[in-house]
Steps between C-alpha positions, in 0.01 A plus 500: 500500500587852476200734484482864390615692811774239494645610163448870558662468871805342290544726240618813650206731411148604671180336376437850311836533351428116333136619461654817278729302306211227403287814383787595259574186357138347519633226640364287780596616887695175558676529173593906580613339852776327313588770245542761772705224743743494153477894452539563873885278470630582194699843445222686282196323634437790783500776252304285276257460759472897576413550141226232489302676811591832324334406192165376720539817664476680143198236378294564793507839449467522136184285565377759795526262732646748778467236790697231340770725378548633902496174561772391308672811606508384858665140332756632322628753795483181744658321214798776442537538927564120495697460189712813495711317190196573325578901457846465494532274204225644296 
């Protein structure tokens, strides 16, 4: 049986990246595992993923919640130094 760090060590994204896209969709982790394995191989997927931690970004800090939004800051640069497609086709 596959667990958790099995999924997200498959899908082509970091445990916060999956973590981010979960928090946009409100969808469980595993399930945000699998939509961002789909995003991450299909032509618009890595822009689509840029926007989703771009709108967490702009959540967290419409809610003041300054840490978070660093946080997520720190993602999405690992995110767009590891998926360079995803500046390029946005």
């Amino acid at each position: 049986m596959l667990t958790y760090e099995d999924c997200v060590g498959l899908c082509d994204l970091t445990e916060e990246e999956v973590e981010a896209i979960a928090e946009h969709e409100h969808i469980p982790e595993i399930v945000a595992a699998e939509l961002g394995s789909y995003l991450v191989h299909t032509e618009d997927g890595m822009p689509k993923i840029r926007r989703i931690i771009l709108d967490d970004i702009e959540v967290a800090r419409k809610r003041g919640d300054k840490h978070h939004a660093i946080a997520l800051k720190l993602v999405l640069k690992h995110f767009v130094d590891t998926h360079p497609q995803a500046v390029a086709n946005a």
